[in-house]
N, C-alpha and C positions, 0 to 999 in steps of 0.2 A: 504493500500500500504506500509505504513510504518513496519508493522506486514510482511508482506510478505516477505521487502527486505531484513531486519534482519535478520527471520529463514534462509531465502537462505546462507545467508552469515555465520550466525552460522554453518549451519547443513554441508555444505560443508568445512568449517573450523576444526568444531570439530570432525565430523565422528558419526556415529551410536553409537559406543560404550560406549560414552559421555552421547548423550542423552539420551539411554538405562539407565544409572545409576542415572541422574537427572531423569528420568521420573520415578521411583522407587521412588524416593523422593516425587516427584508431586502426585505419586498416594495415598500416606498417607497424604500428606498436606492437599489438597484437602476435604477429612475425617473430618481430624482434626477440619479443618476451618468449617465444618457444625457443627460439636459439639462446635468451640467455639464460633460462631457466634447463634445458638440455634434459633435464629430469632425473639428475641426482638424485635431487628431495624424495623421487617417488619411493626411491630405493627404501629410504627407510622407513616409508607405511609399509611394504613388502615387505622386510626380511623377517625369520622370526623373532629374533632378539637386537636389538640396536645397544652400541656399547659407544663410548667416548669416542673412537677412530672413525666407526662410523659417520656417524654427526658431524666430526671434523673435517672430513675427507668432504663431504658434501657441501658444507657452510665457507670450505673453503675455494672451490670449484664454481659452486655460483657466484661467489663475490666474482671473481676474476673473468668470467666469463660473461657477467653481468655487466661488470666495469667495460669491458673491451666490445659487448653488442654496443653499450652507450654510446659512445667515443667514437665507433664505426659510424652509427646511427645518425650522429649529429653533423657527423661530416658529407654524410651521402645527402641529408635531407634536402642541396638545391638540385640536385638531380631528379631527386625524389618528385618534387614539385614540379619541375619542367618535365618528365614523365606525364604526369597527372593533367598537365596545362593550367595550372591554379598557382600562384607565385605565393598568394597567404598561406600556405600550406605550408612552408619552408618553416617560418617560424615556430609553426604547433607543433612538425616532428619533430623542431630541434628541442623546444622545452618539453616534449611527452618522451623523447629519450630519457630524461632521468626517471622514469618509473621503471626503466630496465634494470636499474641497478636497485632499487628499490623492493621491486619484486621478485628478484634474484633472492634478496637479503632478507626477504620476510620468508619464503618457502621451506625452510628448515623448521622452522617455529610453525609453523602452521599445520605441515604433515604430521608432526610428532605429537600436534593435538589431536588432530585427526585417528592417529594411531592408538592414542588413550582414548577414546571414542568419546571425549572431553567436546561434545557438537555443542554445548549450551556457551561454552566462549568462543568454540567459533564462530555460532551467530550470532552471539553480542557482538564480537568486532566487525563482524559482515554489518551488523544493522548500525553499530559506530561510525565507522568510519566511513558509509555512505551518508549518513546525518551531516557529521563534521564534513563532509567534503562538497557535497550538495545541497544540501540544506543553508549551514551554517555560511558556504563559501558562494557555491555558483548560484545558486538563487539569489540573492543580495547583490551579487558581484552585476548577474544579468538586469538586472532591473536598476541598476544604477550606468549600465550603457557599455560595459565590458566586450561586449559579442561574444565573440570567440573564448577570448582569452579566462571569461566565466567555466567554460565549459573546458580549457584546460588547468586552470587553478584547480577547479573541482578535484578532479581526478590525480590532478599531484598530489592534495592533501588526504582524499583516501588512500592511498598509496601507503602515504606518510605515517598515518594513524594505526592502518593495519601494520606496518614493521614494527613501530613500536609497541601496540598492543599484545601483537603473535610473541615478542619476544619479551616481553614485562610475564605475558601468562603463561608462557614455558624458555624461563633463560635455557640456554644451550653451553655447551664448549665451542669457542671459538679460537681457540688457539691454533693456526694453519698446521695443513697435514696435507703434504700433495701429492704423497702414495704410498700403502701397506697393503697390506697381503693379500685384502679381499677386495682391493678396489677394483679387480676384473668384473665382481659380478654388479658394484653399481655400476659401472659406466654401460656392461651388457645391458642392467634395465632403462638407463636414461640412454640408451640409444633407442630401444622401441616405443617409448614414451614420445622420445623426438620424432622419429616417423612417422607417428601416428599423428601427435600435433600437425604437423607438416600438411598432411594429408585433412586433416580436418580445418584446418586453417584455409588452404583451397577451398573445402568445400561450401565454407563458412561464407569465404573473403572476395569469390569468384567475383559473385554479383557486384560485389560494391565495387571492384577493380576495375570492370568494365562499363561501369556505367558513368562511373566518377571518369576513365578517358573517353569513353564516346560518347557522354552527354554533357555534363559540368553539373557544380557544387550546388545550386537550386535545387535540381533532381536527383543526387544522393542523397541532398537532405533530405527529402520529402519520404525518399525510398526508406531511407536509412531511420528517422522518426519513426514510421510505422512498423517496421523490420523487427524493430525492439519493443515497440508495447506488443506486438501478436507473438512473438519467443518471451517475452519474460517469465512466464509459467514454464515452458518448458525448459528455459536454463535454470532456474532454483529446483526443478527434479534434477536435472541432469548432476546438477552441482555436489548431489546428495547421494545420488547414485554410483556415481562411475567411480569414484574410488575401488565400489565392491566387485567392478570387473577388471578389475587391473590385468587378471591372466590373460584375459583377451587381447587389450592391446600388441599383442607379439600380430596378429594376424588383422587387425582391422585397420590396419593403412594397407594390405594390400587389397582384402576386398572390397577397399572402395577406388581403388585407382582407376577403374573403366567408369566408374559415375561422375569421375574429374576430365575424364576425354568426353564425355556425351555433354557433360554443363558448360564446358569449355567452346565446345561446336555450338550448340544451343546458346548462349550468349553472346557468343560470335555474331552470327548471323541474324540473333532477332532483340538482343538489346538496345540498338541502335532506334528501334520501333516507340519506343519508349518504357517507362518505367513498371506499367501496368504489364506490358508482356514480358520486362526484364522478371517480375514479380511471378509470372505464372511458369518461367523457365524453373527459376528458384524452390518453388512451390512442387513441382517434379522432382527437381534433385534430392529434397526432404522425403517423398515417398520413394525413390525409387531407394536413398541411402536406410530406410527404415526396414525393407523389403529385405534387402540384403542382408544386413548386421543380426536384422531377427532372425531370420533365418538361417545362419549360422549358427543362432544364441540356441536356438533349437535343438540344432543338430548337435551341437556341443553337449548340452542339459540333457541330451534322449527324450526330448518331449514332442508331444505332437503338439501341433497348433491349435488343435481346438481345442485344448484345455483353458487357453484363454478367450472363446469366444462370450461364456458368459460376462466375463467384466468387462470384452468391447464392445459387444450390443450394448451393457450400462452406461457405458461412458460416453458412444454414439450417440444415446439415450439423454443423456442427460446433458450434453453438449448441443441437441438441436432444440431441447426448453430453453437452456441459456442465451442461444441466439435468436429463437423466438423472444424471447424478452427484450434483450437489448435492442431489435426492431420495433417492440414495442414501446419499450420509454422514449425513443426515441421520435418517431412518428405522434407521442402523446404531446410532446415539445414542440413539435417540426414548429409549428404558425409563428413560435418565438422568436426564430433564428438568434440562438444563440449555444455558438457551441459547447460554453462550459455548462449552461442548462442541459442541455441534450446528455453530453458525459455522464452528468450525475444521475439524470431520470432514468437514464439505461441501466447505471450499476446498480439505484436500488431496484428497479424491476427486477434484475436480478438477483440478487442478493434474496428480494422479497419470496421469491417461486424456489430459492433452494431450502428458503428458513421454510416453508409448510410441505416441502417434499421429506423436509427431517423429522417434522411434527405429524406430518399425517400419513404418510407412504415413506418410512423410513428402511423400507428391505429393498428398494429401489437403491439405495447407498452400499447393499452388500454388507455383510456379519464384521469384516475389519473395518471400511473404513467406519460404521458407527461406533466400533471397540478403541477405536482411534479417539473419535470426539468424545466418547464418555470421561479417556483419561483426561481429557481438558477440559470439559463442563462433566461435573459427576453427577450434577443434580439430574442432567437427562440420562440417566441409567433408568430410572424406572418407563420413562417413556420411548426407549430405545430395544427395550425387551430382550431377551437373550444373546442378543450383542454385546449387550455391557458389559457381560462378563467374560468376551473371548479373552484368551489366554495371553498374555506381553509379558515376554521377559524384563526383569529390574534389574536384575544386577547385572555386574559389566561381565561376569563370568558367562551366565547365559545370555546376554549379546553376541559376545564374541565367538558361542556355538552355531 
C-alpha cells in the first residue's frame, strides 16, 4: 500500500517524461547490480553451515566487485545515454551507480537474515527504507520541482537505509578474505545465480531497452508507470518465494534462452508500433516464461499439473470479481473525471467484494489461505470455520522442515 501511494503521487506529480528518463537509468542499474552483486551472498543462504571464512570470503568479493561495476558504470554512463538518445540520462546512471556499491555491501547482511528465517526484519527494513527513501525523500523532493532527481535521491536513500539497517540487525565479519579452501563452491553458486540474473534481467529489461531506443523517454515513462503498478503483487510473491528455489537456478537461465530470441524478434519488429503493442509482446513473454519454468517445476517435483487446477480456477475466480469491480468503481466515478476519485472508488469496490467473499462465501478462499488470515485476525476463527485451525508451523525448527 505504501508502494502504491507513493508511485500514485510520484507518477502524477512528475509526469511520464521523468520516469521515462529515471527508468533508463533503472534499466542499466538493474544490470549493473547482477554483475556487482555476482551472487556470493546467495552462497550462504545455500550452504548448510556458514562459519566466519565464509561471510568473509563473500563480504569481501562484493565490496570489490561492487566498487569496480560502480566506477565502470559511471564512466560508461555518456555512452550509455547516446545509446538510449536521451542526454539527461547520463547524469541519473552516473548518481544511481552508487547503489552498486551499496547493494553489493548490504547483500551479506540480508541473506544471512534470510537464512535465520528472521523475515519480520527483513520486512521492517523492506517497508523502512522504502518510507525513508520515498516517502520521506522523493515525494517532498517531487513536489517541490526536483523531477528527476526526486526519483533518484529516492532510491539512493533506500539503498542507504537498507545497508545500514541489514547490517545494525545482523553485524557480520568483515575483515577481507580473498580465498580459502571452499571458495570453489561459492563462486560455483554465484556463477548460476549470475546466469540466471542475466537471463532474467533480459527478460525483464527487453521491453524497456527497446522502446526507450525506438520510441523516447515520454513513452517509457508511460510504459514503465504502469509496468510497475500491474507487477507489484507479483514481485512481493516473487521476492518471498524464490529464495526457496535456489536449486533450480542451475537450469532456468537456460530454459529460458529461446523466450529471449522470440521477445527479442517480437520487439524488434513491433515495438516501434507503439507502447500498447510493445505491452502485448511483453505480456506473451510473461506467459510463455510461466509455461516453461512451470513446467519444469513439475517435472522436477513429479507432479502433475492438475493438482493445481483447483487453486487456478480460485484465483481465475476470484481475479475476474476483482476486475469486475475495479470496472465498477470506476465507471461509478466516470461523470467526475477525476482520476485520483476513480483510483480510490475502484480499490474500495474492491476491497468491499473481497471483505463479504470472506464473510459470507469464505471456502471460495481455500482451507490455507483462511488458516493464513485467522493467524492475523483471530477473532474471524469462528466465522472462518474449520480453516482456522489448519495446521502452521511456529517454531523455526519446523519451518525449516
Amino acid at each position: 500500500m505504501l508502494q502504491l501511494v507513493a508511485q500514485v503521487i510520484l507518477a502524477r506529480t512528475l509526469g511520464p517524461e521523468a520516469y521515462g528518463v529515471f527508468a533508463i537509468g533503472m534499466v542499466v542499474l538493474t544490470f549493473a547490480n547482477f554483475v556487482s552483486g555476482f551472487g556470493f551472498s546467495w552462497s550462504l543462504l545455500q550452504r548448510p553451515t556458514v562459519n566466519d571464512e565464509d561471510i568473509r570470503f563473500a563480504w569481501t568479493w562484493q565490496i570489490i566487485v561492487g566498487l569496480v561495476t560502480m566506477v565502470a558504470l559511471y564512466f560508461m554512463a555518456p555512452w550509455l545515454a547516446t545509446y538510449f538518445r536521451e542526454p539527461r540520462a547520463q547524469s541519473v546512471i552516473q548518481w544511481l551507480s552508487l547503489a552498486c556499491l551499496l547493494g553489493a555491501a548490504a547483500s551479506p547482511a540480508t541473506y544471512l537474515l534470510q537464512r535465520d528465517l528472521d523475515f519480520r526484519k527483513v520486512g521492517l527494513i523492506q517497508v523502512g527504507s522504502y518510507a525513508a527513501g520515498y516517502v520521506a525523500v522523493g515525494v517532498p523532493m517531487a513536489l517541490l520541482g526536483f523531477g528527476t532527481a526526486s526519483l533518484v535521491a529516492a532510491w539512493l536513500v533506500q539503498c542507504g537505509v537498507v545497508f545500514v539497517a541489514s547490517y545494525a540487525a545482523k553485524p557480520h565479519a568483515v575483515r577481507p578474505l580473498f580465498w580459502y579452501p571452499d571458495a570453489r563452491t561459492a563462486v560455483s553458486t554465484g556463477r548460476a545465480v549470475f546466469l540466471t540474473n542475466v537471463v532474467n534481467w533480459i527478460l525483464n529489461n527487453l521491453d524497456r531497452v527497446l522502446i526507450a531506443r525506438l520510441l523516447n523517454a515520454y513513452a517509457l515513462g508511460l510504459y514503465n508507470v504502469a509496468y510497475n503498478l500491474a507487477t507489484q503483487p507479483n514481485a512481493l510473491l516473487l521476492g518471498a518465494l524464490q529464495p526457496a528455489f535456489l536449486a533450480a537456478k542451475n537450469y532456468e537461465f537456460a530454459l529460458q534462452l529461446p523466450i529471449i530470441v522470440l521477445g527479442l524478434l517480437g520487439f524488434y519488429f513491433f515495438a516501434a508500433l507503439g507502447i500498447r503493442v510493445a505491452a502485448a509482446v511483453a505480456a506473451a513473454m510473461l506467459v510463455a516464461r510461466a509455461v516453461v519454468i512451470a513446467g519444469a517445476a513439475f517435472r522436477a517435483l513429479k507432479l502433475s499439473p492438475t493438482v493445481l487446477w483447483p487453486d487456478a480456477l480460485r484465483s481465475m475466480l476470484l481475479a475476474a470479481v476483482c476486475s469486475i469491480s475495479v470496472v465498477t468503481g470506476q465507471e461509478a466515478v466516470a461523470r467526475f473525471d477525476m482520476p485520483i476519485l476513480s483510483l480510490a472508488a475502484s480499490t474500495l469496490a474492491t476491497l468491499l467484494v473481497l471483505a463479504l467473499l470472506l464473510l459470507l462465501r469464505p471456502h471460495l478462499l481455500g482451507e490455507q489461505t483462511n488458516g493464513m488470515i485467522v493467524r492475523f485476525v483471530p477473532a474471524l476463527a469462528g466465522r472462518l470455520g474449520k480453516a482456522a485451525v489448519a495446521p502452521y508451523p511456529d517454531s523455526v525448527s519446523e519451518q525449516r522442515l
